[in-house]
Backbone as JSON, one array per atom type, in Angstrom:
{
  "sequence": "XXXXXXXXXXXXXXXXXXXXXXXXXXXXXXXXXXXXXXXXXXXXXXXXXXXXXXXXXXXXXXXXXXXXXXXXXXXXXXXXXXXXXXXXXXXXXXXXXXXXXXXXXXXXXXXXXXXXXXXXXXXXXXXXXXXXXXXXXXXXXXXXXXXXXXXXXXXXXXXXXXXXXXXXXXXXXXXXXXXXXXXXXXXXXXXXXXXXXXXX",
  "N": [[18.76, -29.07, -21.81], [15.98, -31.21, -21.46], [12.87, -32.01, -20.67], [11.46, -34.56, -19.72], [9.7, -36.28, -18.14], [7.51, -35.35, -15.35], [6.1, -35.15, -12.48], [3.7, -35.04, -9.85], [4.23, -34.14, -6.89], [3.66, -33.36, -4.34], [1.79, -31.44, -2.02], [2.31, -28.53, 0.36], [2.48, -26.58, 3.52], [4.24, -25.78, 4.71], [7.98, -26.11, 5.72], [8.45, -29.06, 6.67], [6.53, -30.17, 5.26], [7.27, -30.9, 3.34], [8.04, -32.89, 0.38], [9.46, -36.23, 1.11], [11.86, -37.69, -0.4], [14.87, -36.2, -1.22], [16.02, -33.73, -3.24], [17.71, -31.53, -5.41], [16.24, -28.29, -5.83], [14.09, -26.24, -7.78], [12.75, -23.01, -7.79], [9.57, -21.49, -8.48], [8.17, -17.63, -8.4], [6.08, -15.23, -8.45], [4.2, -11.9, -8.93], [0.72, -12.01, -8.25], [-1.21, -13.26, -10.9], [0.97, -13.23, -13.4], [1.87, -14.89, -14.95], [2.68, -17.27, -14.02], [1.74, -20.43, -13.45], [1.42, -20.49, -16.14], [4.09, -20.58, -17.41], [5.33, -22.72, -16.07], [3.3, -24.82, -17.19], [4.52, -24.43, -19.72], [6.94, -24.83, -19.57], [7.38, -27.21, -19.27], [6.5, -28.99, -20.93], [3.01, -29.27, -20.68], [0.21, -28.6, -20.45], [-1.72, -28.92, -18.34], [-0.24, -29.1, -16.03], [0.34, -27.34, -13.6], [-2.02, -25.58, -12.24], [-3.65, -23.18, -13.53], [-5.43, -19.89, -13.89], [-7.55, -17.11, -14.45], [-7.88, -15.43, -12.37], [-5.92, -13.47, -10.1], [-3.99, -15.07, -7.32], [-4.47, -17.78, -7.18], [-2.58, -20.1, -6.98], [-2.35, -21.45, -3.59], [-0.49, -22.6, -1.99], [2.67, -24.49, -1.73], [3.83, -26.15, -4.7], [4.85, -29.22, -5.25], [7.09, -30.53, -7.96], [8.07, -33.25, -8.95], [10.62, -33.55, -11.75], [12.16, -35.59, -14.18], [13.1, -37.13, -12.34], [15.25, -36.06, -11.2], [15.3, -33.77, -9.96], [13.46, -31.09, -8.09], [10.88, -28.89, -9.65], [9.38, -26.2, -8.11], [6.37, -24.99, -7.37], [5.44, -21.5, -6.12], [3.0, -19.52, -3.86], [1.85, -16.79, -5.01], [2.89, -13.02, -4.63], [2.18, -10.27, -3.36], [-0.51, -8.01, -5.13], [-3.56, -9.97, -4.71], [-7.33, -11.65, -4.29], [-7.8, -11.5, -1.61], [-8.63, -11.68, 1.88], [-6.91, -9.93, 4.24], [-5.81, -11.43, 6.63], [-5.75, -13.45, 5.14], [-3.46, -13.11, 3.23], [-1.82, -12.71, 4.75], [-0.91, -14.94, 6.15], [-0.56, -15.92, 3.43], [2.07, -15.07, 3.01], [3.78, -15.8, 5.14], [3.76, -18.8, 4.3], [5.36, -19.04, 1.8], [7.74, -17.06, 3.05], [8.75, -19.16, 4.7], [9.08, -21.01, 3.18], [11.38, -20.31, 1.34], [13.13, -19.2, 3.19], [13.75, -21.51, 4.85], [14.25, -23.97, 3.23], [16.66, -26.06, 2.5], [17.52, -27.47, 0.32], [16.69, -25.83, -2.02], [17.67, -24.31, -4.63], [17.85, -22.63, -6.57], [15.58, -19.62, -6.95], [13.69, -18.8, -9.42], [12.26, -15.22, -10.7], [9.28, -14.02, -11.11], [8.49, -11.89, -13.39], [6.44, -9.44, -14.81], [6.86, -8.55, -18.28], [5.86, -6.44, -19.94], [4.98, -4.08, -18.02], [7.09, -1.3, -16.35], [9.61, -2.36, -13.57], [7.94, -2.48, -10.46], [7.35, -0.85, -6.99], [6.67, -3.55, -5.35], [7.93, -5.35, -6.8], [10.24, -4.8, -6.41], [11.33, -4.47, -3.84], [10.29, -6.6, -3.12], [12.58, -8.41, -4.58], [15.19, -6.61, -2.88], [14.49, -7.43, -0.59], [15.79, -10.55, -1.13], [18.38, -10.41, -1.52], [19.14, -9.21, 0.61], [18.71, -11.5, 1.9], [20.62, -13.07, 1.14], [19.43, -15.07, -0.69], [19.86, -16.88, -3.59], [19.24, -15.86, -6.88], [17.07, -15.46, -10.08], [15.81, -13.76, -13.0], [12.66, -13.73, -14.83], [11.44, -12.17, -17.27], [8.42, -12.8, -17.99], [5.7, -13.11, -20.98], [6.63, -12.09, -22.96], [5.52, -12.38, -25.94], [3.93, -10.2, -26.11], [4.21, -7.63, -26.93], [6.07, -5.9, -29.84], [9.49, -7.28, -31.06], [11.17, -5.15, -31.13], [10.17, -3.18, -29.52], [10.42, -5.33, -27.16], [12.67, -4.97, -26.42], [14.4, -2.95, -25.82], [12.43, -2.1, -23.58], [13.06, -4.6, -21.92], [15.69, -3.86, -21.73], [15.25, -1.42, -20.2], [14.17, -1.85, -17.72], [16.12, -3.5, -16.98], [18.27, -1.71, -16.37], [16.82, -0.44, -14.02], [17.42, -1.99, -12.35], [19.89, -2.26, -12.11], [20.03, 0.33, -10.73], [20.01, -0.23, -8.14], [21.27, -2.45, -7.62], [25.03, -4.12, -8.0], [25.75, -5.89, -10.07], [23.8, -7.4, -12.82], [21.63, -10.22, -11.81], [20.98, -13.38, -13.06], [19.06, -13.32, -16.19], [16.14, -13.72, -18.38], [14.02, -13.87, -20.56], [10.47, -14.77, -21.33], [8.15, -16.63, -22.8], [4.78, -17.72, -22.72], [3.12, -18.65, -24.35], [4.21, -19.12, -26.92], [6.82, -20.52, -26.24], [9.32, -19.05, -25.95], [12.01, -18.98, -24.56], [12.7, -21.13, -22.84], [14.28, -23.27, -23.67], [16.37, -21.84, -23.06], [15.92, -21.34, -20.55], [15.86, -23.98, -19.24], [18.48, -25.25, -19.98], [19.42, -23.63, -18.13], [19.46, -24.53, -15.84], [20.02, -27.21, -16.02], [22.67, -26.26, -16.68], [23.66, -25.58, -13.87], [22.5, -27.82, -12.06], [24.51, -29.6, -12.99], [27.33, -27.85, -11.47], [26.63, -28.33, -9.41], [26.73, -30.95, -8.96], [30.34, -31.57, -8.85]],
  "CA": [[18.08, -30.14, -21.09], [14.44, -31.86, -21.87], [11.79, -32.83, -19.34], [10.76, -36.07, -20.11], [8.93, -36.48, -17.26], [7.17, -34.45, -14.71], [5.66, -36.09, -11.7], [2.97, -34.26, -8.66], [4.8, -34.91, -5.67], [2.39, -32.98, -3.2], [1.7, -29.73, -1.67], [2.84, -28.13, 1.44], [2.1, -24.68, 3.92], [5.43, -25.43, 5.66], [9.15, -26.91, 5.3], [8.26, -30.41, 7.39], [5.77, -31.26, 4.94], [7.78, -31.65, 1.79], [8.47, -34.47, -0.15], [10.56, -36.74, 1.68], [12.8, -37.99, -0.93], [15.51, -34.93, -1.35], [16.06, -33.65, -4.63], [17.75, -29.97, -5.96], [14.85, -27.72, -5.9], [13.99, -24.99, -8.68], [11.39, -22.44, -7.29], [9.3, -20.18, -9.14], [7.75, -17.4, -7.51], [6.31, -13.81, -8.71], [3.37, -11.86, -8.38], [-0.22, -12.4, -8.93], [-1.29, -12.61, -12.4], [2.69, -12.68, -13.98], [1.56, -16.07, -15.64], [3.46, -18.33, -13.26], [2.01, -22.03, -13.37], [1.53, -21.14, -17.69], [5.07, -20.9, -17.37], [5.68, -24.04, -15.61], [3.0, -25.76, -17.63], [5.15, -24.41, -20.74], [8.36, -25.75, -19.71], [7.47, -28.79, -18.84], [5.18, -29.3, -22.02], [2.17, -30.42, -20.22], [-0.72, -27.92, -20.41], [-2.47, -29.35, -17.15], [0.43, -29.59, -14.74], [0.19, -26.37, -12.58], [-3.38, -24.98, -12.6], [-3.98, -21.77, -14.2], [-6.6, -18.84, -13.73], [-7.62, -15.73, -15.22], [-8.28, -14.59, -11.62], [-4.95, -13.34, -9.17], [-3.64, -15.78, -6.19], [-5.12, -19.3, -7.47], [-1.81, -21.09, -5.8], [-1.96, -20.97, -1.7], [0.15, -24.16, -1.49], [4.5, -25.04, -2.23], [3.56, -27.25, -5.04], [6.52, -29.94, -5.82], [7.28, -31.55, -9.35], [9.63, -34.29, -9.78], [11.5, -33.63, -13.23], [12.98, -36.84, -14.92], [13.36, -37.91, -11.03], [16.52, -35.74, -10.81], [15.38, -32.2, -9.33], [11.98, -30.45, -8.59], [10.3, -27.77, -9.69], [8.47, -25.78, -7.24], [5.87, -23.58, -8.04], [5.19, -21.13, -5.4], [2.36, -19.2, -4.04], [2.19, -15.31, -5.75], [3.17, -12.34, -3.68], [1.09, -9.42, -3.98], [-2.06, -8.53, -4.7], [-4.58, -10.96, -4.94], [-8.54, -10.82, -4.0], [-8.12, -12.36, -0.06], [-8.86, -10.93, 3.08], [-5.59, -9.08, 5.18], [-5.32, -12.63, 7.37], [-5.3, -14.77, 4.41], [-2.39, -12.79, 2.96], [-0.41, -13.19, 5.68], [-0.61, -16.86, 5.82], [0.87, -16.91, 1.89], [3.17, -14.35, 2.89], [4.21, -16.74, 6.11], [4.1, -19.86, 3.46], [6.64, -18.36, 1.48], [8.97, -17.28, 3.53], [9.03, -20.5, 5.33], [10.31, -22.17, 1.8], [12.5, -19.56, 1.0], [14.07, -19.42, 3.96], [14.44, -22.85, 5.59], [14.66, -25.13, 2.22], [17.88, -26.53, 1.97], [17.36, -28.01, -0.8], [16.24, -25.27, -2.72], [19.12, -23.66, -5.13], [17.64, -21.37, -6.89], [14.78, -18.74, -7.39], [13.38, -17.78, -10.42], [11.09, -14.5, -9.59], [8.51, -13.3, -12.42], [8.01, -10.16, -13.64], [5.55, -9.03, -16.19], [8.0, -7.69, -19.33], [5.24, -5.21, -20.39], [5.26, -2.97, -17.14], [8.62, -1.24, -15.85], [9.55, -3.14, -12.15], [7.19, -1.47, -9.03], [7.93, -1.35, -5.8], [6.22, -4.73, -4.72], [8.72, -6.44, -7.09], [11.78, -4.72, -6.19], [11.23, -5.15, -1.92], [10.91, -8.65, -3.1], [14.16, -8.67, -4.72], [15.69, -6.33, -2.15], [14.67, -8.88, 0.58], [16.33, -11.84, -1.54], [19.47, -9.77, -1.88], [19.41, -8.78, 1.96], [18.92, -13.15, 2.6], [21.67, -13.7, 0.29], [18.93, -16.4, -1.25], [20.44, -16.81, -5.28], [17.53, -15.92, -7.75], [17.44, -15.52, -11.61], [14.61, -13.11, -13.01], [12.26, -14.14, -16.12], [10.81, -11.68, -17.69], [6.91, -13.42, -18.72], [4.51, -12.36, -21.68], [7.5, -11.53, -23.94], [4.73, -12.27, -26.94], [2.81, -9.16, -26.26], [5.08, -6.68, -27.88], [7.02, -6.52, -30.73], [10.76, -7.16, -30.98], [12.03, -3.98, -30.54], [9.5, -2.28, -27.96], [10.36, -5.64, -26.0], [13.96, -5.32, -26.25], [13.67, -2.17, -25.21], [11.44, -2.29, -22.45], [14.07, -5.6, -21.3], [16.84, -3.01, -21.37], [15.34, -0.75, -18.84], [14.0, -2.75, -16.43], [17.86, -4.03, -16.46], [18.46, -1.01, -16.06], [15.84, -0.53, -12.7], [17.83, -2.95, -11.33], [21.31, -1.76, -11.67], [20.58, 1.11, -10.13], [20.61, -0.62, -6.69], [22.73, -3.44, -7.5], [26.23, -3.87, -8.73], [25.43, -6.46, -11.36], [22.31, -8.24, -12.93], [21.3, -11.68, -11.91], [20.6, -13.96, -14.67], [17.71, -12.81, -16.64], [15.56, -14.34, -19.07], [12.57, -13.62, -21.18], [9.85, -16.28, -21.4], [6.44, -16.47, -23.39], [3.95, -19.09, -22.65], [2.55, -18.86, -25.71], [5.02, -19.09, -28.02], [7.8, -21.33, -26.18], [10.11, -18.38, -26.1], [12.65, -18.91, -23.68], [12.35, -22.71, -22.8], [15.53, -23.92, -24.05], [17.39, -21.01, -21.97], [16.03, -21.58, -18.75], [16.09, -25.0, -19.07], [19.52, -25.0, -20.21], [20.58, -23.2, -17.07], [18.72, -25.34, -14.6], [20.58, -28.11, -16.37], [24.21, -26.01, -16.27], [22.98, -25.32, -12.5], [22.54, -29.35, -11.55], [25.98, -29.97, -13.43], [27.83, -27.46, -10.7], [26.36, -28.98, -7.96], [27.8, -32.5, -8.73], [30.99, -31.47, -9.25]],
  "C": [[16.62, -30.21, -21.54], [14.14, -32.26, -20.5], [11.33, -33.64, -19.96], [9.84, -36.29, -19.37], [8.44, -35.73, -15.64], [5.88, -34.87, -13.74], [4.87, -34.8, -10.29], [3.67, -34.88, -7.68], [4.29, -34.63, -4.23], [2.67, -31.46, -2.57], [2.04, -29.19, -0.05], [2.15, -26.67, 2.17], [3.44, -24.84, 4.59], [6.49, -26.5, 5.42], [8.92, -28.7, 5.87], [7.54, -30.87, 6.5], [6.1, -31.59, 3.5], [8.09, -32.58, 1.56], [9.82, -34.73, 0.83], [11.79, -37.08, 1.22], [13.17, -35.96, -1.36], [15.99, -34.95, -2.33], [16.49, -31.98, -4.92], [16.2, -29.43, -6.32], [14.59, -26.26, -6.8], [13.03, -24.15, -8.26], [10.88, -21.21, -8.21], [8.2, -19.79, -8.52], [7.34, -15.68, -8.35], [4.78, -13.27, -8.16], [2.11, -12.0, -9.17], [-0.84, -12.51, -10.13], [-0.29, -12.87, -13.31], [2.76, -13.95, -14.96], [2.54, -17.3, -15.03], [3.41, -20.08, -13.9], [1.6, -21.88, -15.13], [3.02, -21.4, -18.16], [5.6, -22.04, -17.09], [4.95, -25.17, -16.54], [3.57, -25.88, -19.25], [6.94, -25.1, -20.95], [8.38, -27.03, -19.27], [6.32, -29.49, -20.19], [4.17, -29.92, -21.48], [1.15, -29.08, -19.63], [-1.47, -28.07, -18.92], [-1.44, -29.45, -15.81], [0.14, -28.64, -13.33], [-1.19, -25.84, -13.13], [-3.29, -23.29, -12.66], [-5.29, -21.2, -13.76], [-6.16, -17.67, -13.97], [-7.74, -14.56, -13.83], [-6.89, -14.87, -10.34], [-5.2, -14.73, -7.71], [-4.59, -17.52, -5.93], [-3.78, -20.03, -6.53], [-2.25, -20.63, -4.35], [-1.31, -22.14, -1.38], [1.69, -23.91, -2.53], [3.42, -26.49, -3.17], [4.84, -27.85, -5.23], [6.41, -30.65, -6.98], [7.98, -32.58, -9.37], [9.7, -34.25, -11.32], [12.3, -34.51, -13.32], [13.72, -37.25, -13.18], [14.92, -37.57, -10.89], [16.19, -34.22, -9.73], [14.03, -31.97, -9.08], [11.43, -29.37, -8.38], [8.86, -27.56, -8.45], [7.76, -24.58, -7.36], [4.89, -23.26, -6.45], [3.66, -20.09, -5.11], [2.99, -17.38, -4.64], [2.41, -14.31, -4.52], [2.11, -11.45, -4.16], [-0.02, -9.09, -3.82], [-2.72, -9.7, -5.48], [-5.69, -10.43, -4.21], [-8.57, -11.81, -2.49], [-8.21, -11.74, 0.25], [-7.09, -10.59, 3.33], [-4.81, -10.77, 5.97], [-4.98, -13.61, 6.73], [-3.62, -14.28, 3.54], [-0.98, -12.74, 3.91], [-0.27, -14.4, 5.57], [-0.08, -16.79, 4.81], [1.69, -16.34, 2.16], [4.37, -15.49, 4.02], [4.82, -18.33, 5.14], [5.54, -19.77, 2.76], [7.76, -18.09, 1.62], [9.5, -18.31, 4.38], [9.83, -21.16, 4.67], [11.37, -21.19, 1.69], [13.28, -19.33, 1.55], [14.61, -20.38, 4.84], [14.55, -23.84, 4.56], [16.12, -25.02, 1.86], [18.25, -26.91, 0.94], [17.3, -27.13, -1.94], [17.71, -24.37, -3.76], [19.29, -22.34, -5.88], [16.2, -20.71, -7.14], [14.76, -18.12, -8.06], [11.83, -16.54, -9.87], [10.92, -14.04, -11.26], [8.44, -12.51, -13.0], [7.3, -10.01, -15.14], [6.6, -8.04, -17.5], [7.12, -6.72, -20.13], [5.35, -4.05, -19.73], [6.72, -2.89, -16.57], [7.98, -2.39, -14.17], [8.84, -2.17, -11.22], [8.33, -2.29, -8.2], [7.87, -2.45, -5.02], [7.59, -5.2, -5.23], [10.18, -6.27, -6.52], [12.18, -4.58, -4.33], [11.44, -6.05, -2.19], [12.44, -8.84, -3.05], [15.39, -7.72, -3.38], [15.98, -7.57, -1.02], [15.69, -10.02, -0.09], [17.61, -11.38, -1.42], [20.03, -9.89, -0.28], [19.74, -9.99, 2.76], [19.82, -13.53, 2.15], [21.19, -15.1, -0.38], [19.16, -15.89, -3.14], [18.95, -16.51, -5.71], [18.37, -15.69, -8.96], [15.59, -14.6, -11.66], [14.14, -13.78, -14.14], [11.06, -12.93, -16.27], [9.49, -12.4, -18.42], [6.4, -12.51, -19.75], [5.55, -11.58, -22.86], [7.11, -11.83, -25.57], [4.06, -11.36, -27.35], [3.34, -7.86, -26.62], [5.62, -7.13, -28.98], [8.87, -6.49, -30.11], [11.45, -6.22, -29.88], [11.62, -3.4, -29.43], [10.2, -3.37, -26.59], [11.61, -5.84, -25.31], [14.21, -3.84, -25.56], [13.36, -1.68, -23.88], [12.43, -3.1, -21.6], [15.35, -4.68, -20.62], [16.55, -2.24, -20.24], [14.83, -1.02, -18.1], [15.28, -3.49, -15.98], [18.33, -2.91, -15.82], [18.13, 0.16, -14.59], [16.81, -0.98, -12.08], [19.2, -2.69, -10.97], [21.54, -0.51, -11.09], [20.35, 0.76, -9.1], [21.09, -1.63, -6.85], [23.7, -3.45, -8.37], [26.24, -4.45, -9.8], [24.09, -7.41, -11.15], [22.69, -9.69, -12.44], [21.21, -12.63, -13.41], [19.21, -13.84, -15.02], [17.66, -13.73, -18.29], [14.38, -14.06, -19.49], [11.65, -14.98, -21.76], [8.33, -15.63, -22.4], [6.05, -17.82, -23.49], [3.31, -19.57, -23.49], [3.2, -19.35, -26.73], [6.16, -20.43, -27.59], [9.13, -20.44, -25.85], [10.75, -18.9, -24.46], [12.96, -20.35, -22.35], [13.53, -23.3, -22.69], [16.19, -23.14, -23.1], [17.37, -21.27, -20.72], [16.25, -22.89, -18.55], [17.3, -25.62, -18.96], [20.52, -24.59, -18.88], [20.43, -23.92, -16.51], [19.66, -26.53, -14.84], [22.5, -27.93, -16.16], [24.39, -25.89, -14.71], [23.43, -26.65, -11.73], [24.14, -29.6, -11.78], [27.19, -29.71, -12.31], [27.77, -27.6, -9.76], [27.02, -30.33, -7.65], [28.78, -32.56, -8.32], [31.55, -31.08, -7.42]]
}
């Protein structure tokens, strides 16, 4: 699948204030730093779409995309740390699980993870919790430019390997680089085999 087109559809702190027109919903979600909206502004070719920073927890808002006015990407705020106060981290933590757990719409969650460091414990509570909601996800390994090959194949393997030792089988995983394009066609690809199974 191609994005042709990739539309702001507006920002949210809670399920009532999303776009009105209803549309399959892609969410991406990891933690601070993990290169989130370069990801989004890499698969959607459009350098400016999700705003970027060099400095943790720039989202605090559900942004919504419309893609080719069939589905939309939703880029979420980061979990984690970031540099807020205790009260402001609750609020994104509250944001968050608001979408994640009352969007109907929503079908699947991709969750971030940095493919240089093994998985911590922040990331794998996350995924525990998602497991425990029975909400679908897909992982993407980010930053899969900053090694070579082999270290990052590697490195891919046992962080698969993190994961199977508390669950029975992997999710769908994916390695991305924002730099490069790596991994573009794949995810896109699914999102697109994804929509297909929903018609049907």
């Amino acid at each position: 699948m191609k994005i042709t087109e990739a539309l702001f559809s507006g920002s949210s702190t809670r399920i009532s204030e999303k776009p009105k027109q209803k549309f399959p919903e892609f969410a991406f979600i990891g933690r601070s730093n993990v290169g989130k909206s370069s990801l989004i502004n890499m698969l959607c070719n459009n350098k400016k779409l999700a705003m970027t920073s060099s400095k943790p927890g720039k989202t605090r808002l559900v942004n919504h995309f419309l893609i080719n006015r069939q589905w939309y990407l939703v880029d979420l705020p980061g979990y984690g740390y970031a540099k807020i106060s205790a009260t402001g981290k609750q609020k994104l933590e509250q944001v968050i699980r608001n979408y994640i757990n009352l969007s109907q719409e929503m079908v699947m969650l991709f969750v971030l993870i940095d493919s240089r460091h093994d998985i911590g414990q922040t990331d794998m509570d996350f995924l525990f919790e998602l497991g425990q909601s029975r909400i679908p996800f897909a992982i993407i390994f980010t930053k899969g430019d900053k090694m070579g090959p082999t270290a990052l194949a590697t490195q891919i393997e046992k962080m698969k390997g993190q994961i199977l030792e508390h669950w029975e089988e992997l999710p769908p995983t994916f390695v991305s680089s924002s730099e490069t394009g790596m991994g573009r066609d794949e995810i896109l690809d699914y999102i697109g085999a994804v929509l297909e199974d929903i018609k049907e």
